[in-house]
Structure formats: structure tokens, C-alpha cells
Backbone bond lengths (Angstrom), bond angles and torsions (degrees), N, CA, C in turn:
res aa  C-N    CA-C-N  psi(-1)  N-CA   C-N-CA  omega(-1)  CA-C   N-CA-C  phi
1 X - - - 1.455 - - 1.528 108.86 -
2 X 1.586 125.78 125.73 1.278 144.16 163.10 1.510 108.37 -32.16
3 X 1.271 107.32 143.87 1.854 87.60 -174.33 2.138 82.16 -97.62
4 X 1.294 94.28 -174.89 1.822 116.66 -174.59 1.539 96.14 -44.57
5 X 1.231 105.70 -61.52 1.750 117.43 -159.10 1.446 105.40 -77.47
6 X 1.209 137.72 -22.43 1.663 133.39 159.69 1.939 103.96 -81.22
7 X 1.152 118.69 -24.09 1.401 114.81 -177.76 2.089 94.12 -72.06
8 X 1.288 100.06 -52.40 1.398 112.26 170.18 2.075 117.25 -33.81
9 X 1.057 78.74 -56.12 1.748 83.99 -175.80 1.274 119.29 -84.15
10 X 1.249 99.36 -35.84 1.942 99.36 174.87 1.568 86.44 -60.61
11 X 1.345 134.66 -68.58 1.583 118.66 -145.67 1.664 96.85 -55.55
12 X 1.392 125.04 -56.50 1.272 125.07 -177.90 1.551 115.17 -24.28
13 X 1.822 101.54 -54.63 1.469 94.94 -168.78 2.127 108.06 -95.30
14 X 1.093 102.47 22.80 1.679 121.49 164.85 1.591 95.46 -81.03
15 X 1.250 105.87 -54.66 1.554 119.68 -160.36 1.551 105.05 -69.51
16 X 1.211 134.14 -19.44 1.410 145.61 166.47 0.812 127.66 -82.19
17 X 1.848 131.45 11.22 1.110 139.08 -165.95 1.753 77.74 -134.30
18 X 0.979 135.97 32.27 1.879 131.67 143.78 1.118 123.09 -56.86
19 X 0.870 144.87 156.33 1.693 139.03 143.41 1.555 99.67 -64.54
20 X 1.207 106.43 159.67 1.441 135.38 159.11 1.457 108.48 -45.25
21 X 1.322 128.59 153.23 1.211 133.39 179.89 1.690 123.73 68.65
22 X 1.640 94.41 -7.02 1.778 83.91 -174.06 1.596 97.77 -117.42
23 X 1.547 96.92 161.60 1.679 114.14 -163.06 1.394 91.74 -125.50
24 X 1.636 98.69 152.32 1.311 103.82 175.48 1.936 99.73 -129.03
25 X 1.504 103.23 148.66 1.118 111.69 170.80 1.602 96.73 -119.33
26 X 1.856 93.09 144.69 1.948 120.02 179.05 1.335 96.61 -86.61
27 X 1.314 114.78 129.72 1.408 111.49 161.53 1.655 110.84 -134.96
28 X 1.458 118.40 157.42 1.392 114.24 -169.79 1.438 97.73 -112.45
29 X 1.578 122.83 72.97 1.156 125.15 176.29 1.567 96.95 -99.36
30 X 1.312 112.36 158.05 1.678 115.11 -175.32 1.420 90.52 -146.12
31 X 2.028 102.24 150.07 1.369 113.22 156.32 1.633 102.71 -140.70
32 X 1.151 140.13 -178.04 1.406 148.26 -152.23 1.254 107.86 6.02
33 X 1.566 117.98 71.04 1.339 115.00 153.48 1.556 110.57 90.85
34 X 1.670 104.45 -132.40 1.717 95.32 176.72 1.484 124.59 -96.01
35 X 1.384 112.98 26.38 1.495 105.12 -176.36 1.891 101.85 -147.26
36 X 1.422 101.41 -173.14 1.758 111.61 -154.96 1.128 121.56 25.01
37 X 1.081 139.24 -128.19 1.408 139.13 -135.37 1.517 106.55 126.88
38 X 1.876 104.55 175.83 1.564 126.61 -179.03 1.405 106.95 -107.00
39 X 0.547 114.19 126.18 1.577 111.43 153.10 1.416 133.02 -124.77
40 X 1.579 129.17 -179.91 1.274 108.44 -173.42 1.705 102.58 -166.32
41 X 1.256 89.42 164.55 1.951 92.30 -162.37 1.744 96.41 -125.11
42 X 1.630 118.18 111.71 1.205 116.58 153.60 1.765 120.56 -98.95
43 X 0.853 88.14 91.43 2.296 100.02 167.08 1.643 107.26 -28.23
44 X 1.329 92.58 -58.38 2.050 102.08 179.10 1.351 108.31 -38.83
45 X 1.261 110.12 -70.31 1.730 128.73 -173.76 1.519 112.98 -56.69
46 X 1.425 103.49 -39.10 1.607 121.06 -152.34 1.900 110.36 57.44
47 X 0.994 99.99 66.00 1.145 99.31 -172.92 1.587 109.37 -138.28
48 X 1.504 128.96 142.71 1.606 128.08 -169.62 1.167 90.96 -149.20
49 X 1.743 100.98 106.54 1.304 121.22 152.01 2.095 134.98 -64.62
50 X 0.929 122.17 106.09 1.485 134.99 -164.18 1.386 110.43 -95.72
51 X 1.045 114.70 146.56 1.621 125.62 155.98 1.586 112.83 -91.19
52 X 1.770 105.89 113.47 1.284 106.61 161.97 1.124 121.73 -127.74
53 X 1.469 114.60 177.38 1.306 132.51 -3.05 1.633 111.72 -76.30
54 X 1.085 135.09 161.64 1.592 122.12 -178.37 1.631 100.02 -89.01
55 X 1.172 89.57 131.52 1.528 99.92 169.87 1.270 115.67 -128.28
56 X 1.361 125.36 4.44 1.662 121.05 155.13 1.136 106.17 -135.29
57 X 1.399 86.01 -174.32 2.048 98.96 176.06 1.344 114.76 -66.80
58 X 1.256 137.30 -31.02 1.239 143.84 159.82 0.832 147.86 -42.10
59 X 1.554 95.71 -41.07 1.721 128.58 168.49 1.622 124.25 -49.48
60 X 2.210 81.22 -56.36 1.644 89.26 155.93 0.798 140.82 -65.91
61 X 1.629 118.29 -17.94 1.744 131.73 -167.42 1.556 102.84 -66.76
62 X 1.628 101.88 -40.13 1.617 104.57 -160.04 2.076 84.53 -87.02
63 X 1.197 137.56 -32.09 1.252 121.20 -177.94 1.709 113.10 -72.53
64 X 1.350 124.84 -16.61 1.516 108.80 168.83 1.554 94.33 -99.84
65 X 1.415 136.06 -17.17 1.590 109.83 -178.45 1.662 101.93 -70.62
66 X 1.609 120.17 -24.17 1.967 105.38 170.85 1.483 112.25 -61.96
67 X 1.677 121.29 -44.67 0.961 131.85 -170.08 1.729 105.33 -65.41
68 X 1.276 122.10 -36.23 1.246 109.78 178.43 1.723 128.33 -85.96
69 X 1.282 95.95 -6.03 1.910 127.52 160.26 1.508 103.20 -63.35
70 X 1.412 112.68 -29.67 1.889 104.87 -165.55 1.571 93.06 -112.56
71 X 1.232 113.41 9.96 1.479 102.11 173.85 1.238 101.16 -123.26
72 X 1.037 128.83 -3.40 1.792 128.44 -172.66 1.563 127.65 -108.96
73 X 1.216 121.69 -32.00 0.795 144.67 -152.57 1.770 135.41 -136.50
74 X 1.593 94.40 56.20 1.264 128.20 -160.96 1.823 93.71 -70.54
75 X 1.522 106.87 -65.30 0.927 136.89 -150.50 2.040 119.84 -94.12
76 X 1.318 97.54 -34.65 1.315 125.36 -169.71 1.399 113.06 -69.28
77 X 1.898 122.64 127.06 1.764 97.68 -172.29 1.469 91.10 -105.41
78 X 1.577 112.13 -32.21 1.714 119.72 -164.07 1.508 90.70 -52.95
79 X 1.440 88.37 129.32 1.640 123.06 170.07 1.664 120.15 -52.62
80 X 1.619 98.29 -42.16 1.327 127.59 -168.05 1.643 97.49 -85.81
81 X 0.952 125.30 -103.57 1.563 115.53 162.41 1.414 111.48 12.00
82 X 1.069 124.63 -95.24 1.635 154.12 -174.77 1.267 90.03 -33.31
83 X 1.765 144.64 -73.33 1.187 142.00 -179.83 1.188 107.82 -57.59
84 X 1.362 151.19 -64.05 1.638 149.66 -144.78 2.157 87.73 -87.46
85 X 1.101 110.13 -17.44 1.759 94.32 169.66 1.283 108.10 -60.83
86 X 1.699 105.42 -59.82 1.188 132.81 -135.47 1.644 91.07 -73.89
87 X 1.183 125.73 -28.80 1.161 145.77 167.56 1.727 123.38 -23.68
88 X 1.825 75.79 -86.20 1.550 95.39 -174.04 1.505 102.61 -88.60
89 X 1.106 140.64 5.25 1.497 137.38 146.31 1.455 105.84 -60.52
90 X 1.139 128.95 -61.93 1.291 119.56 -170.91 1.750 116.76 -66.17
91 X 1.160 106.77 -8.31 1.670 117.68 -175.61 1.656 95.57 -87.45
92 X 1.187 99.73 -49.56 1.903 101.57 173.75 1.202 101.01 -46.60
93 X 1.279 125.80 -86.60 1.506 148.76 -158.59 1.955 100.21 -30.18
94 X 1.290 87.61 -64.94 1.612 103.48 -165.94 2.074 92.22 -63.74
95 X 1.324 138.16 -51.68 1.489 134.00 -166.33 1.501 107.26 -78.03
96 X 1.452 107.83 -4.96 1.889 111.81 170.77 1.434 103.32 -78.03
97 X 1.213 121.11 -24.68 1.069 95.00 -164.41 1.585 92.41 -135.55
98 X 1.169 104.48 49.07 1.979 138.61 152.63 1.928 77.93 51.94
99 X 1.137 93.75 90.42 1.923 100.79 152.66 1.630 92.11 -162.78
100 X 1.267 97.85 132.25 1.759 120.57 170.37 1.297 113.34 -62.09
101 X 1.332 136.64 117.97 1.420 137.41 176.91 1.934 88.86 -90.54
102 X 1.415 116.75 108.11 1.287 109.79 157.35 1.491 132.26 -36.84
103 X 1.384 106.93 166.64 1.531 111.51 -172.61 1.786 91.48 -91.75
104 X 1.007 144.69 -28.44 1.490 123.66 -175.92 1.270 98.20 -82.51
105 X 1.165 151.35 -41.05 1.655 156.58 168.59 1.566 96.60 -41.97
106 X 1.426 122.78 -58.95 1.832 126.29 166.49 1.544 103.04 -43.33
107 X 1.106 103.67 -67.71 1.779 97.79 -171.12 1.733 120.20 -53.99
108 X 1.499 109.02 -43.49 1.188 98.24 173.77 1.310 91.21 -71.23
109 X 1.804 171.95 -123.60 1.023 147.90 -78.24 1.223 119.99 -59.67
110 X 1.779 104.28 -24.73 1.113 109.75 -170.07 1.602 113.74 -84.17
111 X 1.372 128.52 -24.17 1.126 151.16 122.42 1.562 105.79 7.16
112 X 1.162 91.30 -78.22 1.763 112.53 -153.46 2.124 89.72 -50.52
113 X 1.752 92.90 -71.31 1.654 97.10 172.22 1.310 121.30 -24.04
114 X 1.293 107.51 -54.22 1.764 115.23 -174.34 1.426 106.79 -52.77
115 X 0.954 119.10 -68.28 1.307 120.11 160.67 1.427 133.29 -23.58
116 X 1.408 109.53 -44.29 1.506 100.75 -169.78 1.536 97.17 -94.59
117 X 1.351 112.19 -9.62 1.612 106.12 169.54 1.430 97.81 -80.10
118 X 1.014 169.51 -21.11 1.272 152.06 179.88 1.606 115.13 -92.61
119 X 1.636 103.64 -12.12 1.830 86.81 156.61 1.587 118.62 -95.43
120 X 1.942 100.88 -17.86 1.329 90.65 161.13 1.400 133.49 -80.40
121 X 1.338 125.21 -7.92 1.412 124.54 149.01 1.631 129.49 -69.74
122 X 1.181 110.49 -8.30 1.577 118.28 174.55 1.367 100.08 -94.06
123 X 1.140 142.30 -36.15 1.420 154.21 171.02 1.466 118.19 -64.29
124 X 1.589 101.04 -24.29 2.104 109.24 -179.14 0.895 102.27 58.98
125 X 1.696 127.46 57.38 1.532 142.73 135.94 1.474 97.47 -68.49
126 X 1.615 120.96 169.65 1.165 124.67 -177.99 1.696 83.13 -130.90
127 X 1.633 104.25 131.44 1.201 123.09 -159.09 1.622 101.31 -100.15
128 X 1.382 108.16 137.34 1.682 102.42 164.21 1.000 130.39 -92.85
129 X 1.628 109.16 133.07 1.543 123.29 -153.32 1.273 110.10 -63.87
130 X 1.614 124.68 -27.44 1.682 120.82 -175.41 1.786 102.44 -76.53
131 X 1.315 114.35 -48.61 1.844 127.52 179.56 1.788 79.42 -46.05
132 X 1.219 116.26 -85.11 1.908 111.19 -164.59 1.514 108.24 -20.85
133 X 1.452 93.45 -74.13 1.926 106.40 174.21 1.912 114.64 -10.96
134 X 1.535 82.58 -76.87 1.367 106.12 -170.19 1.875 113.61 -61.36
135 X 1.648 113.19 -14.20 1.163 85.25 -178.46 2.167 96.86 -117.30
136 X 1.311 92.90 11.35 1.610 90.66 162.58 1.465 120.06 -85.34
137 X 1.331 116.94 -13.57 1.336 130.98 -172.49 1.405 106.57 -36.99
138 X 1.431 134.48 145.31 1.183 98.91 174.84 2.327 73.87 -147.31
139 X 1.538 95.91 158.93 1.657 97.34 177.23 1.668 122.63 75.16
140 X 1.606 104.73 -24.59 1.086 96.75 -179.28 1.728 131.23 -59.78
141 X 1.434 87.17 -46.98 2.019 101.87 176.73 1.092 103.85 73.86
142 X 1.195 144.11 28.22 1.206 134.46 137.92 2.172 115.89 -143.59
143 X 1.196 73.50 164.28 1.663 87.21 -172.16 1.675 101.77 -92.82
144 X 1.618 104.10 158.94 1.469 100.26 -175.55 1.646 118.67 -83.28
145 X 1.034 123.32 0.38 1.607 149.97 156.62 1.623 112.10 -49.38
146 X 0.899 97.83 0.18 1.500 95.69 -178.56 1.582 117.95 -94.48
């Protein structure tokens, strides 16, 4: 485990990989207890909401998957797409610079995907068959980003 002050700097230099023009607001929203958080990416605003301060690996996972929402996804409407990028960018980001993204942090991402394929199938988006693949996976523990 990262101690406070390397959890500290990795997010800093997550947070430097923005584009220009966009702001981020800290927020101390929490889910499972004492670690990660929600966050969220508005394009309109340019604005990426974070959970701080990061105090796990997770924390960061969910602060470069906003950051990789404001760099990716200029153009893109599929829900599904847009999440399974935003995904495995942040799995890169975080294993470059040798930190383990856990396997329950994998499962919920994969979670998250599942999900956004089932509002894009209620909506009659046409879903991509590898994103499906990848978020039915189940046991594997790792992402194909590796």
C-alpha cells in the first residue's frame, strides 16, 4: 500500500494530464466504508469532480478514470464505450507506474460497463461485441490493458 504522500502525488500528477480549460472540484463523497469515492465528468462545464483526499489505490483509479472522460471523449455519445475507455485508461495510467488495480475495483468496473450497456440497449444503441465480452468476464482479475 502507497503511503498518504505518494497517494498525494500520483493524484496530483493524474490531475496534470487535463486539458487546458478544465477545473476540478475535491469532494469528500465516500462509498464502501473508508476508501474511493464517485466522481464525475461534465464536458459542458469542463469540469471533474474527485474524491478527496485519495487515500487508496482506488481513490486514484476513480480520479484518472474522470480525468480520462475529459480527455477522451470529445466526440463519443455511447454510454458503454465512454465507460469501458475511461476504464482501461485508468488501469494503464495507475500499472505504468507499477500500482496493482485490485480484482474487486476490476469487478466493480466491470459492473459499472454492464450497466451502461443495458441503458444502451434500452435506448437501441448497437453495442460492441468486445466492450460486452470484456464486461461479462467474470474470475478473470485482470483487464485486457495489461
Amino acid at each position: 500500500m502507497p503511503s498518504e504522500r505518494r497517494l498525494a502525488l500520483l493524484a496530483l500528477a493524474i490531475l496534470s494530464e487535463l486539458p487546458d480549460g478544465w477545473r476540478v472540484r475535491r469532494c469528500r463523497r465516500r462509498w464502501g466504508g473508508d476508501f474511493g469515492g464517485s466522481g464525475l465528468c461534465s464536458s459542458d462545464a469542463k469540469l471533474i469532480e474527485i474524491p478527496w483526499p485519495p487515500t487508496h489505490v482506488e481513490t486514484l483509479a476513480v480520479i484518472a478514470h474522470e480525468v480520462a472522460h475529459s480527455l477522451l471523449h470529445d466526440e463519443e455519445t455511447r454510454g458503454h464505450v465512454m465507460e469501458y475507455e475511461a476504464e482501461l485508461w485508468s488501469f494503464r495510467w495507475l500499472r505504468a507506474r507499477g500500482l496493482r488495480v485490485p480484482r474487486f475495483y476490476q469487478s466493480a468496473a466491470q459492473r459499472n460497463v454492464s450497466a451502461r450497456i443495458r441503458e444502451d440497449m434500452k435506448a437501441g444503441v448497437k453495442i460492441r461485441r468486445t466492450i460486452r465480452r470484456w464486461a461479462q468476464r467474470r474470475g478473470a482479475g485482470r483487464s485486457p490493458c495489461v
